[in-house]
C-alpha positions in Angstrom: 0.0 0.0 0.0 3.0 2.4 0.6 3.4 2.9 -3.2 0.7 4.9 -3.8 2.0 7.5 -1.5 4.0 10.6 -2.8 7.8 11.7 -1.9 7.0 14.1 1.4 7.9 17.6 0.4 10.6 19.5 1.7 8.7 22.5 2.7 6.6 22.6 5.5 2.4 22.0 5.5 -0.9 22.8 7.0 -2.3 20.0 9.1 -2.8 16.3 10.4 -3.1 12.6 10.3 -3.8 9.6 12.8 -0.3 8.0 13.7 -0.2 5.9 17.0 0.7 7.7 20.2 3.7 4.9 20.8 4.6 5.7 16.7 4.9 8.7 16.2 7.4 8.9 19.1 10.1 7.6 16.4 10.3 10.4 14.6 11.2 12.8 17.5 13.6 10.1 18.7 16.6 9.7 16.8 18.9 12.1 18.4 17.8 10.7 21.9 18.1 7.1 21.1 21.4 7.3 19.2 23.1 8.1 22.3 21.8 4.9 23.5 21.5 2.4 21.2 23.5 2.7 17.7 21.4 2.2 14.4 22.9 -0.8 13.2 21.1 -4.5 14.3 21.9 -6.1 17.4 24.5 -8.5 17.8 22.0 -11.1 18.1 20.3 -10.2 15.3 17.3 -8.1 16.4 15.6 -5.0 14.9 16.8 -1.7 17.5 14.1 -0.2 19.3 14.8 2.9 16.8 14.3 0.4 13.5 11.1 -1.1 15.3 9.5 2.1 15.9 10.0 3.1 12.4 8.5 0.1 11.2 5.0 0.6 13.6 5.2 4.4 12.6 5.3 3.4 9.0 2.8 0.4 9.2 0.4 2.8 11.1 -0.1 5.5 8.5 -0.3 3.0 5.8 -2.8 1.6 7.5 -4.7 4.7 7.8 -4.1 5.5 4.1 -5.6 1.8 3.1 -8.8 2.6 5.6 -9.7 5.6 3.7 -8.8 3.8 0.5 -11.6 1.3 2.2 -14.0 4.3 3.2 -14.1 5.0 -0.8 -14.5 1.3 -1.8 -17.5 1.4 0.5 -18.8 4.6 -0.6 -18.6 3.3 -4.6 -20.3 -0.2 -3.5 -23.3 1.3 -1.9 -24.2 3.9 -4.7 -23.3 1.0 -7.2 -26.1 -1.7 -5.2 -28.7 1.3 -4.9 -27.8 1.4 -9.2 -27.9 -1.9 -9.8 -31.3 -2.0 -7.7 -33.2 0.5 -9.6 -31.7 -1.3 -12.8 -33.2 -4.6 -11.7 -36.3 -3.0 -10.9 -36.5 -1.0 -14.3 -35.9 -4.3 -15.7 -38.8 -6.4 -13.8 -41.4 -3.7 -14.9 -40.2 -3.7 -18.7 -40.0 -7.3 -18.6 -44.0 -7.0 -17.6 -44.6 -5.3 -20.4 -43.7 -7.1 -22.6 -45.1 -10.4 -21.1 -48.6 -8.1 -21.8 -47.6 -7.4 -25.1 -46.5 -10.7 -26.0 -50.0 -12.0 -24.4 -52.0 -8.9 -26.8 -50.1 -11.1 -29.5 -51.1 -14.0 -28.8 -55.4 -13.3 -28.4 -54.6 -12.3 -32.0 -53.1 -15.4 -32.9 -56.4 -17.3 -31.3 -58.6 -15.7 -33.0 -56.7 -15.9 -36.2 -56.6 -19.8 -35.1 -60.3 -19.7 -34.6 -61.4 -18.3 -37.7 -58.5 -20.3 -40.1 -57.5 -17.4 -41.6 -53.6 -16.8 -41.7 -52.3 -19.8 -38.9 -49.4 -20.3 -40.6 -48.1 -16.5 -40.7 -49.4 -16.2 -37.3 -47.3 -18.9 -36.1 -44.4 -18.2 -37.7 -44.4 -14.4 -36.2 -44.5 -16.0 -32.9 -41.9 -18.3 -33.1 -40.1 -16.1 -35.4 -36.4 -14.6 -33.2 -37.4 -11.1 -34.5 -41.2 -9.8 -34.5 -40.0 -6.9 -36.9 -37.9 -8.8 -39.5 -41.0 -11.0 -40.2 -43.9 -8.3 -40.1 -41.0 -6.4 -43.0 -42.7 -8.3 -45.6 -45.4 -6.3 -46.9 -48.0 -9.0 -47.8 -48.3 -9.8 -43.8 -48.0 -6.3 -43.0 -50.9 -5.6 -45.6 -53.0 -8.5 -43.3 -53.0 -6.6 -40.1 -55.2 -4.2 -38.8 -54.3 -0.8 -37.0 -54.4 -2.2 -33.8 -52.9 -5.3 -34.7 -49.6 -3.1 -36.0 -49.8 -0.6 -32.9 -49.0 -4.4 -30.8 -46.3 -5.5 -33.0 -44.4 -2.1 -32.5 -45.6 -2.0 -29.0 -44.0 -5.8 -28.6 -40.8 -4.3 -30.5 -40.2 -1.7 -28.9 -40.4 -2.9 -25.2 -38.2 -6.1 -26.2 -35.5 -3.4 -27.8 -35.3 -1.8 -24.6 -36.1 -4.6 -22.2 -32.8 -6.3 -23.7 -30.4 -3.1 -23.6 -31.9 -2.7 -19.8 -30.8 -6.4 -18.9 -27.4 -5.9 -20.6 -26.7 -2.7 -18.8 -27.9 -3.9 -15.5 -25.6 -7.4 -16.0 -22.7 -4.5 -16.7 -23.3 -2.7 -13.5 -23.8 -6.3 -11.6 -19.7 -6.9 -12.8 -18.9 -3.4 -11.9 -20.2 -3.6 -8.3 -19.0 -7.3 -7.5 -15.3 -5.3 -8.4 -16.1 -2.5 -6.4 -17.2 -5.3 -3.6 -13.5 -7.1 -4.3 -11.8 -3.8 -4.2 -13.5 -3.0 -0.4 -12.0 -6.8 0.8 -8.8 -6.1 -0.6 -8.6 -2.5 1.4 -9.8 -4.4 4.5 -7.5 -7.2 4.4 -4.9 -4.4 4.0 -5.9 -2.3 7.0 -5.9 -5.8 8.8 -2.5 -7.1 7.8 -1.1 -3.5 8.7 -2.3 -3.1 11.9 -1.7 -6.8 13.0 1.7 -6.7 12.0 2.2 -3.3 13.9 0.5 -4.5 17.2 3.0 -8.1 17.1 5.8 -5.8 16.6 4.9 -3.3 20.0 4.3 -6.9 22.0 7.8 -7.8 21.6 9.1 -4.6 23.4 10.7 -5.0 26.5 9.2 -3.1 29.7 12.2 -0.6 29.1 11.9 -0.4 25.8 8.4 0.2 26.3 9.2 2.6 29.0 11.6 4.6 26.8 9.1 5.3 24.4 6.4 6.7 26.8 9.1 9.4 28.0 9.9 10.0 24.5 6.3 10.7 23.4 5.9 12.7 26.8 8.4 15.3 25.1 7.1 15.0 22.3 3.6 15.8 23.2 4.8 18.9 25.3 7.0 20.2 22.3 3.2 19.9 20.3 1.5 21.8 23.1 4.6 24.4 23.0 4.1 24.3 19.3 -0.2 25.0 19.7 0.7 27.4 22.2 2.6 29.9 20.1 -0.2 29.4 17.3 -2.9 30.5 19.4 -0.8 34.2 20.2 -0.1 34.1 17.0 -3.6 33.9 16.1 -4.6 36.3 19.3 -2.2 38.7 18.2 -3.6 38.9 14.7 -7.2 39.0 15.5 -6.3 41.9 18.2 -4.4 43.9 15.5 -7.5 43.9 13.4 -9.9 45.0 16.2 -7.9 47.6 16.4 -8.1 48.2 13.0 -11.8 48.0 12.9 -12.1 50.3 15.9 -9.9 53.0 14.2 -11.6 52.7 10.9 -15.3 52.9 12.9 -13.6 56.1 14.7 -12.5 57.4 11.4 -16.1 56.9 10.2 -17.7 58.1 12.9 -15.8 61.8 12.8 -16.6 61.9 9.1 -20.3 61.4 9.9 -20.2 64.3 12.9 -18.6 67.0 10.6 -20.6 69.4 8.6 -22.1 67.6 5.4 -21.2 70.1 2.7 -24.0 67.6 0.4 -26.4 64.7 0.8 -24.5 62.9 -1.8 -21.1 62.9 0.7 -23.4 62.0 3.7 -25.0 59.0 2.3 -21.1 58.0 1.6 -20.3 58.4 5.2 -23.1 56.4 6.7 -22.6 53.6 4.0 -19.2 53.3 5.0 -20.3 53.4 8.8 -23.1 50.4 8.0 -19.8 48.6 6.1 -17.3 48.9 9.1 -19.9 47.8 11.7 -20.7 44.6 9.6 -17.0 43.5 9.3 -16.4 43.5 13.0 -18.4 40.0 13.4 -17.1 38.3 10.6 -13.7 36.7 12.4 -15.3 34.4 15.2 -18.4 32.2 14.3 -21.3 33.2 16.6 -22.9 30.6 19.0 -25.6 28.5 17.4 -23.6 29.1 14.2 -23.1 25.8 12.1 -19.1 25.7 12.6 -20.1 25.8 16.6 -22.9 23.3 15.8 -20.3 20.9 14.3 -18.1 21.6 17.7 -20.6 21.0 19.8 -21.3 17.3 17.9 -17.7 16.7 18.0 -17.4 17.1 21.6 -19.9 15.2 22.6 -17.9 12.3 20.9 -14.9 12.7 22.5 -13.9 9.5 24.4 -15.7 7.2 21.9 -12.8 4.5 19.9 -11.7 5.0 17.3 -12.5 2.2 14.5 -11.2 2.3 11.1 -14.5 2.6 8.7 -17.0 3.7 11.2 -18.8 7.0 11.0 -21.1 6.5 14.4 -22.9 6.4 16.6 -20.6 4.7 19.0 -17.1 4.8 17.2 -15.3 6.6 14.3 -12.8 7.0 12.5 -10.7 10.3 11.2 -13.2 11.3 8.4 -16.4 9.7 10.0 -16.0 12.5 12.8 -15.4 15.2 11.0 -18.4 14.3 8.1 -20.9 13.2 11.0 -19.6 16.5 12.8 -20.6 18.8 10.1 -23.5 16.9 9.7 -24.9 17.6 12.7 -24.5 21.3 11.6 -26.5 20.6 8.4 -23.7 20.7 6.4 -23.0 17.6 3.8 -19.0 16.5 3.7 -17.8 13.8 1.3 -16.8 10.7 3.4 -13.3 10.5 2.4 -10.3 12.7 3.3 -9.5 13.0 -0.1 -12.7 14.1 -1.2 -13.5 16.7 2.2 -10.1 18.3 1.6 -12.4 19.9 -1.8 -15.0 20.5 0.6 -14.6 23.9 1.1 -11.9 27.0 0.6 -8.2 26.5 1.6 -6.7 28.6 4.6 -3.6 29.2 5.8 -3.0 27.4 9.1 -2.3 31.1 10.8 -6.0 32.0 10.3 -7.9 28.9 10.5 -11.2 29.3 13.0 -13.2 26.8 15.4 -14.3 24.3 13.2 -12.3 24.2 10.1 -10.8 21.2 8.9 -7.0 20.1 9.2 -5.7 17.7 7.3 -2.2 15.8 7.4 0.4 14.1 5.4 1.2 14.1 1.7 -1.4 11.4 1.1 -3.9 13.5 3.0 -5.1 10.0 5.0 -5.5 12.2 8.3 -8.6 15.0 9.5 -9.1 17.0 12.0 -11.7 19.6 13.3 -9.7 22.8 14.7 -11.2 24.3 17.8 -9.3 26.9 18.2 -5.7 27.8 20.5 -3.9 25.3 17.9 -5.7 22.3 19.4 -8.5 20.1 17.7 -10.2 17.4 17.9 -10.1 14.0 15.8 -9.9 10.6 16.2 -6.1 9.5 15.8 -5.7 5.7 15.7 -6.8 2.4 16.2 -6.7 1.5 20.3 -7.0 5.3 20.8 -10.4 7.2 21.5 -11.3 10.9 20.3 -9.9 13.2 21.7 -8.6 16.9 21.8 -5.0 17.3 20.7 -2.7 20.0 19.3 -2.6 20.2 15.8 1.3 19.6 15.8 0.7 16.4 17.6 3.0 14.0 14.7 5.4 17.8 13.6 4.6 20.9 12.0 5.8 18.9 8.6 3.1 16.9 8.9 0.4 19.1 8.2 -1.3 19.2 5.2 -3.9 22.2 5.0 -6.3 23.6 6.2 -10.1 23.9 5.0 -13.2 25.8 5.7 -16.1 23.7 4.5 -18.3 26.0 2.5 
């Protein structure tokens, strides 16, 4: 699964992705574990605990690229069935049709029967493999009456289309039973992954295991360091345009108190005023607003597991959250990370706001929903439960953007 994932960039990104909490403590690791334990194997053959936690790290984040790789094969199966339903459906009802067209045929055929007259013809037409290349010949097509043609070209016609129905509903029957063998494969994936990953974090020694928690310890405060600095970042800007806003209001305000040499220059000034005033409540969504909606649904989740494919009630995974979040706001997000990053307009990571989306690593397999203060809330991993977290949580480099769903 690792091969569909492109080189990581040099330069630095915008947001997120699930990475176990023992996993991710590789990566800050190195420099701490080199003083203890060189990179090259063991005498005795085993993998260092640096090469081991590589391997989880790495076996991790494929496995979260293969579950939303599994989140689309599940999402193309289901719209495929309800197709292939309505298909079969179509079909039954055309297929009834021409059952009572064929039976309209066949009274005639009686009655022709009855009376003697043109048996032979009759039964030819029936038994014929085309109604219509029989009925071209003009001295059985000079036999018929109106009514008699109008159920011939009825028959015809809902045969034609009855077949072309079948054929296209066989089509989509091949199409889904792929999209159903694509959806094992991605599970079987996420399986393997994640099973491999846990059998290599059992063989750890206590100490081993021991070192690792102290590692992610610094690694988590160097994140909340890291969130920290973003939210007076963020402080610092929003205060620098309220002052703005207060100066350009003032500004108004004196305009609007001097002597108005003309209506035309006073209607200016109190257009301007009615501008300034409605700028000043744009930066923070208000309560009851949809992006506090969606907060408030995320929330409510937190300490629920996180489950690869799930999208609720009682578990989730990254994208589940954040689509059953916005949801819950009335808003309608694709169920994939790689369709929600589309979802909306693209912000830098200085000016995101309470319930915009983050998104991490180059494959974008990871989602957030920012809260504010550089924290947010997702669900990271499997054996871990929503929760709130600072948006650095895996490195700045790991973040991928940031989006405000439209």
């Amino acid at each position: 699964m690792a091969s569909h994932r492109k080189p990581r960039p040099s330069r630095s990104r915008v947001a997120g992705i699930r990475t176990p909490v023992l996993a991710t403590a590789a990566l800050t690791s190195v420099a701490l574990l080199s003083q203890s334990a060189t990179a090259a194997p063991a005498a005795d053959g085993k993998p260092t605990l640096e090469e081991v936690q590589r391997k989880v790290d790495d076996l991790y984040r494929q496995a979260g690229s293969a579950t939303e790789q599994y989140n689309a094969a599940q999402e193309r199966a289901g719209k495929q069935r309800k197709h292939v339903d309505a298909l079969q459906e179509d079909v039954a009802e055309r297929t009834q049709r021409l059952n009572d067209a064929r039976e309209e045929l066949g009274s005639y055929a009686s009655a022709q029967y009855r009376t003697g007259a043109a048996v032979p013809q009759t039964a030819t037409f029936l038994l014929a493999d085309s109604p219509q290349d029989y009925f071209d010949q003009n001295h059985l097509m000079n036999r018929l009456t109106g009514r008699q043609k109008d159920a011939v070209d009825d028959y015809v016609t809902e045969q034609s289309a009855t077949l072309k129905k079948r054929r296209e509903a066989t089509e989509s029957l091949q199409t889904l039973s792929e999209a159903q063998d694509d959806l094992k494969t991605a599970k079987a994936t996420v399986q393997k992954k994640l099973s491999t990953a846990r059998e290599l974090l059992s063989r750890l020694t206590a100490e081993e295991k021991a070192r690792l928690a102290a590692i992610e310890k610094k690694k988590q405060e160097e994140a909340a360091r890291k969130a920290a600095e973003l939210a007076r970042q963020q402080a610092a800007e929003k205060e620098k345009e309220r002052q703005q806003q207060a100066a350009e209001r003032e500004r108004q305000q004196e305009q609007s108190a001097a002597p108005e040499p003309s209506p035309d220059q006073g209607a200016g000034s109190s257009t301007g005023t009615g501008t300034g005033t409605g700028g000043a409540t744009t930066p923070v969504p208000s309560a009851g607003s949809k992006a506090e909606k969606a907060l408030a649904f995320a929330r409510a989740q937190i300490g629920k597991p996180y489950v690869w494919g799930a999208t609720g009630p009682g578990s989730y995974d990254c994208s589940g959250l954040t689509s059953a979040a916005w949801k819950a706001a009335g808003v309608s997000l694709p169920r994939t990370t790689y369709a929600q990053v589309n979802a909306g307009a693209t912000v830098p990571l200085s000016q995101a706001q309470p319930g915009d989306l983050v998104f991490f690593y180059d494959d974008i397999s990871h989602v957030g929903l920012y809260i504010g203060g550089g924290m947010m809330i997702h669900a990271p991993k499997p054996g871990a439960y929503v929760r709130e977290e600072s948006v650095y949580y895996d490195g700045e480099s790991a973040i991928h953007s940031v989006v405000r769903p439209a």
